[in-house]
N, CA, C and O of each residue as an XYZ file, in Angstrom:
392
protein
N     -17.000     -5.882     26.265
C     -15.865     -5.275     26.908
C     -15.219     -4.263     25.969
O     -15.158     -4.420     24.750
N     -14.854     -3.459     26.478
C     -14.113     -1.889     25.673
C     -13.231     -2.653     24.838
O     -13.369     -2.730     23.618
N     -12.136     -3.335     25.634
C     -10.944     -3.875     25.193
C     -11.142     -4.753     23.534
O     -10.269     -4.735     22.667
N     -12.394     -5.421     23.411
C     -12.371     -6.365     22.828
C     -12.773     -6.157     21.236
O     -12.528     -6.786     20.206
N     -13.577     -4.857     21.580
C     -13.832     -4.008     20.063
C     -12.904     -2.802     19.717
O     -13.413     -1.858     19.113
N     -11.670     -2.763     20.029
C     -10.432     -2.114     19.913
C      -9.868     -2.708     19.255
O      -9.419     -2.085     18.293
N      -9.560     -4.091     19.318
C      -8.631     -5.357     18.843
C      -8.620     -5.231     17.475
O      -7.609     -4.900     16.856
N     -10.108     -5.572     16.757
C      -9.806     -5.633     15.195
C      -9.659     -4.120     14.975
O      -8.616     -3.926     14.351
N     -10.276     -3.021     15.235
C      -9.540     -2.251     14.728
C      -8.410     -1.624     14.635
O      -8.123     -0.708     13.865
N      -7.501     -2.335     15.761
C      -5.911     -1.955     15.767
C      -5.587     -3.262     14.434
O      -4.913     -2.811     13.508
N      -5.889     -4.367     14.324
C      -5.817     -4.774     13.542
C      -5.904     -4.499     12.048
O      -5.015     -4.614     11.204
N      -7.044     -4.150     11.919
C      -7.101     -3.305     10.315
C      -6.482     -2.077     10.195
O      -6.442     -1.571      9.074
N      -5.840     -1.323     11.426
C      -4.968     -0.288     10.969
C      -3.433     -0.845     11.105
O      -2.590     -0.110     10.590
N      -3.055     -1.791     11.597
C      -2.160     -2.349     10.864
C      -1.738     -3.291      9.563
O      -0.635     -3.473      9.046
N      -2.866     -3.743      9.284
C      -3.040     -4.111      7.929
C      -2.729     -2.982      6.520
O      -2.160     -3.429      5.525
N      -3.153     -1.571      6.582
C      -2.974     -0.494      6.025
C      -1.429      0.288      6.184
O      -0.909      0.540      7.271
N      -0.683      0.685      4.496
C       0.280      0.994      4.757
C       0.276      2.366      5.192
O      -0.641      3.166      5.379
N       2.045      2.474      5.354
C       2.160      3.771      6.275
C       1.676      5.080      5.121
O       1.994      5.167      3.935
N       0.968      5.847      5.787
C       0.515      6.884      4.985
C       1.668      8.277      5.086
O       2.219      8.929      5.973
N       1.624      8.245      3.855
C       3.013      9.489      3.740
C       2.889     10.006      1.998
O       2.389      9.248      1.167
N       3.331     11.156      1.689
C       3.208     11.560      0.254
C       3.639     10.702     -0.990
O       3.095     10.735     -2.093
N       4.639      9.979     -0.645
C       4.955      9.070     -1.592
C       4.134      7.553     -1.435
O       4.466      6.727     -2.286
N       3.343      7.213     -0.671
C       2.138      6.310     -1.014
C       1.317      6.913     -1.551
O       0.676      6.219     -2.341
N       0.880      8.404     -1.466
C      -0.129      9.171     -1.650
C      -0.128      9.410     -3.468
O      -1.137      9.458     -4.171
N       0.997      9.508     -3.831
C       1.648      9.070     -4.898
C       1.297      8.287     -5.798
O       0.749      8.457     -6.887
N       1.860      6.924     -4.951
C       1.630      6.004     -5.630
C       0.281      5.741     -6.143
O      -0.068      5.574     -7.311
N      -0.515      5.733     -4.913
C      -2.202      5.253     -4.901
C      -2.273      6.155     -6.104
O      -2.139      5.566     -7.177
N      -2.466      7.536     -6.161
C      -2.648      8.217     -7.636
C      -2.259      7.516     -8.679
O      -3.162      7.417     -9.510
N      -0.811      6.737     -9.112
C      -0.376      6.638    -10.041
C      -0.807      5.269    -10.375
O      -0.666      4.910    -11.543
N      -1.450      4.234     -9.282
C      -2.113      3.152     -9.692
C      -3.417      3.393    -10.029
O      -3.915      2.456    -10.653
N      -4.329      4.561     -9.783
C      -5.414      4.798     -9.915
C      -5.298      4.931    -11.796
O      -6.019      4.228    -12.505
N      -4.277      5.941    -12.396
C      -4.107      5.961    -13.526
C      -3.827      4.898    -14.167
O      -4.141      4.921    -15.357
N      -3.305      3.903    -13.753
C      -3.131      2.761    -14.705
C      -3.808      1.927    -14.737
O      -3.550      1.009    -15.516
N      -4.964      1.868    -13.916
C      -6.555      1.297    -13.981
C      -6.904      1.704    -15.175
O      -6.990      0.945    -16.140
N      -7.121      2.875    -15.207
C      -7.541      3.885    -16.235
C      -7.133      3.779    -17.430
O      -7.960      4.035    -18.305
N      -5.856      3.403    -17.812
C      -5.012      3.537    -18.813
C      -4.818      1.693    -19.405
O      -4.111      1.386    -20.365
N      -5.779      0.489    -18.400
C      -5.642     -0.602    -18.688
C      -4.650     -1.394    -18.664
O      -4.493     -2.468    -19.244
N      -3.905     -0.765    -17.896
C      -2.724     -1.538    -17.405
C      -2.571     -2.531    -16.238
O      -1.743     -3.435    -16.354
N      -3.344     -2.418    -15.077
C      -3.809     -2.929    -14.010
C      -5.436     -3.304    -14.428
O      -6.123     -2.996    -15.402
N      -5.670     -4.021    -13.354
C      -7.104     -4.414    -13.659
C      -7.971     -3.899    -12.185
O      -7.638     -3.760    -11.008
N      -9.132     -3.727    -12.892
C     -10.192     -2.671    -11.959
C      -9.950     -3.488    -10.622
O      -9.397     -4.585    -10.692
N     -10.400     -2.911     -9.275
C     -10.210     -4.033     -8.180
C     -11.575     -4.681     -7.803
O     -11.560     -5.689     -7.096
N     -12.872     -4.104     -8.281
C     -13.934     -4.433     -8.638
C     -13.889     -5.681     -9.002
O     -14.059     -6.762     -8.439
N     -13.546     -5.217    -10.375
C     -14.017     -6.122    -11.736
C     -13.099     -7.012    -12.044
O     -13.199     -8.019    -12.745
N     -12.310     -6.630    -11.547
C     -11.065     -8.129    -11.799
C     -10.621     -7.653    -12.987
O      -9.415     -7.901    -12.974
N     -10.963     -6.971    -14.278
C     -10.298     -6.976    -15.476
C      -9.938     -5.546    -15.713
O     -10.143     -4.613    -14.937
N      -9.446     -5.505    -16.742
C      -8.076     -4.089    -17.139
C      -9.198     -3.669    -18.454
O      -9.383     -4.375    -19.445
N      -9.871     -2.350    -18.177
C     -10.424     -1.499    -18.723
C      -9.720     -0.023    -19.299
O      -8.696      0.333    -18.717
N     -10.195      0.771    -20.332
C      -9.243      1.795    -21.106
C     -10.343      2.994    -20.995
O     -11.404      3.000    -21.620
N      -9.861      4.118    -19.994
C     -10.709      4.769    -19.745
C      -9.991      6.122    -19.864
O      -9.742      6.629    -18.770
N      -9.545      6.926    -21.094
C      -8.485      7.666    -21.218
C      -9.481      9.020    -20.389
O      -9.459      8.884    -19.166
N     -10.227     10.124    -20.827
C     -10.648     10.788    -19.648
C     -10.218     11.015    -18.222
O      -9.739     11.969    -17.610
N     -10.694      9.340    -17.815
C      -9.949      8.973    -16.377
C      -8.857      9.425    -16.340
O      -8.741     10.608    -16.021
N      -7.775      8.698    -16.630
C      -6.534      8.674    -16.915
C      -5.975      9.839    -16.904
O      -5.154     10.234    -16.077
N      -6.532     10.603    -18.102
C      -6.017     12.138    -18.390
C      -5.941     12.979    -16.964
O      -5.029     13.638    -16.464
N      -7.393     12.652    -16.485
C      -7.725     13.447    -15.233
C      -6.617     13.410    -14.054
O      -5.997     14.390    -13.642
N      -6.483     11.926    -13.543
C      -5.516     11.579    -12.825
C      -3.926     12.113    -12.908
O      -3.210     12.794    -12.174
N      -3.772     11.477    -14.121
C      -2.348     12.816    -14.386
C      -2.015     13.806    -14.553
O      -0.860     14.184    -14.746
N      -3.608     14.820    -14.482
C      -3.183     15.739    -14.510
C      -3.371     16.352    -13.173
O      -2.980     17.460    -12.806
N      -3.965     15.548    -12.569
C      -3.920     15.384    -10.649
C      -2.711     15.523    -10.280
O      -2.263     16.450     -9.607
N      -2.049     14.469    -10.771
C      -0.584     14.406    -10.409
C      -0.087     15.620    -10.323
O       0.260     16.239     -9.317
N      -0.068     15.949    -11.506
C       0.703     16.941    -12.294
C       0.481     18.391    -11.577
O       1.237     19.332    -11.335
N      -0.624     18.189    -11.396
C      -1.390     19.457    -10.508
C      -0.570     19.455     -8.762
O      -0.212     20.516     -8.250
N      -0.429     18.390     -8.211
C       0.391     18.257     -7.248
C       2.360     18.927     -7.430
O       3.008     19.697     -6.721
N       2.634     18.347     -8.400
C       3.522     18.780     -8.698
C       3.962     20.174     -8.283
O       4.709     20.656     -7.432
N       3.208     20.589     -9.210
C       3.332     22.258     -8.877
C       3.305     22.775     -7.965
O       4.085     23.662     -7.617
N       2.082     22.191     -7.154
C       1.754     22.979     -6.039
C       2.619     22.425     -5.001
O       2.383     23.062     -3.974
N       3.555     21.492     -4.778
C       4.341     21.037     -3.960
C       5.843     21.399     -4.574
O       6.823     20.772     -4.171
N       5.985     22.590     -5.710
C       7.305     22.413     -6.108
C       8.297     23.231     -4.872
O       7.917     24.378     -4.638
N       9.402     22.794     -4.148
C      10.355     23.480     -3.692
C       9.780     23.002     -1.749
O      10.161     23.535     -0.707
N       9.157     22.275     -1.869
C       8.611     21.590     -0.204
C       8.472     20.004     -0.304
O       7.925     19.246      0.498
N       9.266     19.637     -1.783
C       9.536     17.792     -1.273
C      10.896     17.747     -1.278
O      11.655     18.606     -1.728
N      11.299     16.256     -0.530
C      11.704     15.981     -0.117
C      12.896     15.348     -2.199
O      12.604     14.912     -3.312
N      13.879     15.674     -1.584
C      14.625     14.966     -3.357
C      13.875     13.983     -4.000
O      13.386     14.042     -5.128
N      13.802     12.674     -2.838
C      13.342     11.686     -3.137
C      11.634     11.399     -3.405
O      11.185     10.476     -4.084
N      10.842     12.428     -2.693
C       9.667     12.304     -2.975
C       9.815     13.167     -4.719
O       9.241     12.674     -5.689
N      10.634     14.425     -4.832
C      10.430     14.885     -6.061
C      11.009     14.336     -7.053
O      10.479     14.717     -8.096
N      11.961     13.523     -7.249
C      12.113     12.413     -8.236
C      11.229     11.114     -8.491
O      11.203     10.515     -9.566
N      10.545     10.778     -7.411
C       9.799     10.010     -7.384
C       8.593     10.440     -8.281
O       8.341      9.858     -9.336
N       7.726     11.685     -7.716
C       6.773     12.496     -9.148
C       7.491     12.709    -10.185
O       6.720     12.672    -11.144
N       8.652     12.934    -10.572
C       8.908     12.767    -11.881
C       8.850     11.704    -12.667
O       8.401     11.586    -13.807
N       9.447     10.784    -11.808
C       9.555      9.225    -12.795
C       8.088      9.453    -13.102
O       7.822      9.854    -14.235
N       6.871      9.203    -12.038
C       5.692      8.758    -12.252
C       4.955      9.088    -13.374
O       4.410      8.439    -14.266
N       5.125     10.745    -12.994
C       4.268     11.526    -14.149
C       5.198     11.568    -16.004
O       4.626     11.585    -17.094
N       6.338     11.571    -15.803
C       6.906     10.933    -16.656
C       6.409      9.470    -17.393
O       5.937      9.590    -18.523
N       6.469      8.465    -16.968
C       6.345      7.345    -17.311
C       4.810      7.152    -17.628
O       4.468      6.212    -18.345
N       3.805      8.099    -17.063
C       1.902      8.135    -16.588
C       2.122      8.818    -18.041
O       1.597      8.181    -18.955
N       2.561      9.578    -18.283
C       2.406     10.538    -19.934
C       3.042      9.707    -21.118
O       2.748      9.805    -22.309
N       4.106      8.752    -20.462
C       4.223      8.317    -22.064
C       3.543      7.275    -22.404
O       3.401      7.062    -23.608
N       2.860      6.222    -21.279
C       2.139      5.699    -21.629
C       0.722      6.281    -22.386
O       0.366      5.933    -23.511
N      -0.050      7.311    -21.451
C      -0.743      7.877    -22.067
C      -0.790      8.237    -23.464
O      -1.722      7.662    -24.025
N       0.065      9.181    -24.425
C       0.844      8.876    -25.300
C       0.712      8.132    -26.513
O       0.346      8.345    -27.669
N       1.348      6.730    -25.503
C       1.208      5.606    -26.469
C      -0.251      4.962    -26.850
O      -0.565      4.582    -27.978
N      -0.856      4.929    -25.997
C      -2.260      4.576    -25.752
C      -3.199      5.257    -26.766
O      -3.890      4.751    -27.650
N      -3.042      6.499    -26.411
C      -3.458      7.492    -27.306
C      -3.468      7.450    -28.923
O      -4.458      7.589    -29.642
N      -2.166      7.232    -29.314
C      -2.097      6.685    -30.599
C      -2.452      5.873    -31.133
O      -2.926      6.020    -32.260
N      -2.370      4.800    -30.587
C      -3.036      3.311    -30.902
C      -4.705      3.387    -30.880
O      -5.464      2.517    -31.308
N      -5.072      4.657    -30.270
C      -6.545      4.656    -30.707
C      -7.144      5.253    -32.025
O      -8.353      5.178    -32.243
């Protein structure tokens, strides 16, 4: 029946959060802290140090930044600041300690 293979997939799209720039965000800024060994892979279960990665990602960010400067929203553009803020000093720190 039509009806009946509709079901789970209204299901798994409510399972998934609301998609908007500041999840879009986020997902970036957790992708970096995979990277940076702060979170643990979702794979692998464990927290790997993959600065490259990392670098790349923030500078993803960072690359967003720009190209979105003067079309976010206050709160989405304070929001990239904290991130990429806080994504660099860890980086940073990380960095040194190597």
């Amino acid at each position: 029946m039509p009806g009946d293979k509709e079901k789970p997939a209204a299901a798994a799209d409510e399972a998934l959060p609301h998609l908007d720039f500041s999840t879009f965000v986020l997902s970036l800024s957790h992708s970096a802290l995979i990277n940076l060994g702060e979170a643990p892979h979702p794979e692998t279960g464990k927290a790997a140090v993959s600065l490259p990665m990392a670098r790349q990602t923030i500078d993803l960010i960072g690359m967003l930044e720009e190209k979105t400067k003067g079309n976010l929203t206050g709160d989405e553009e304070r929001l990239l600041g904290q991130i990429l803020f806080d994504l660099r000093m860890r980086f940073v720190e990380l960095s040194k300690a190597k």
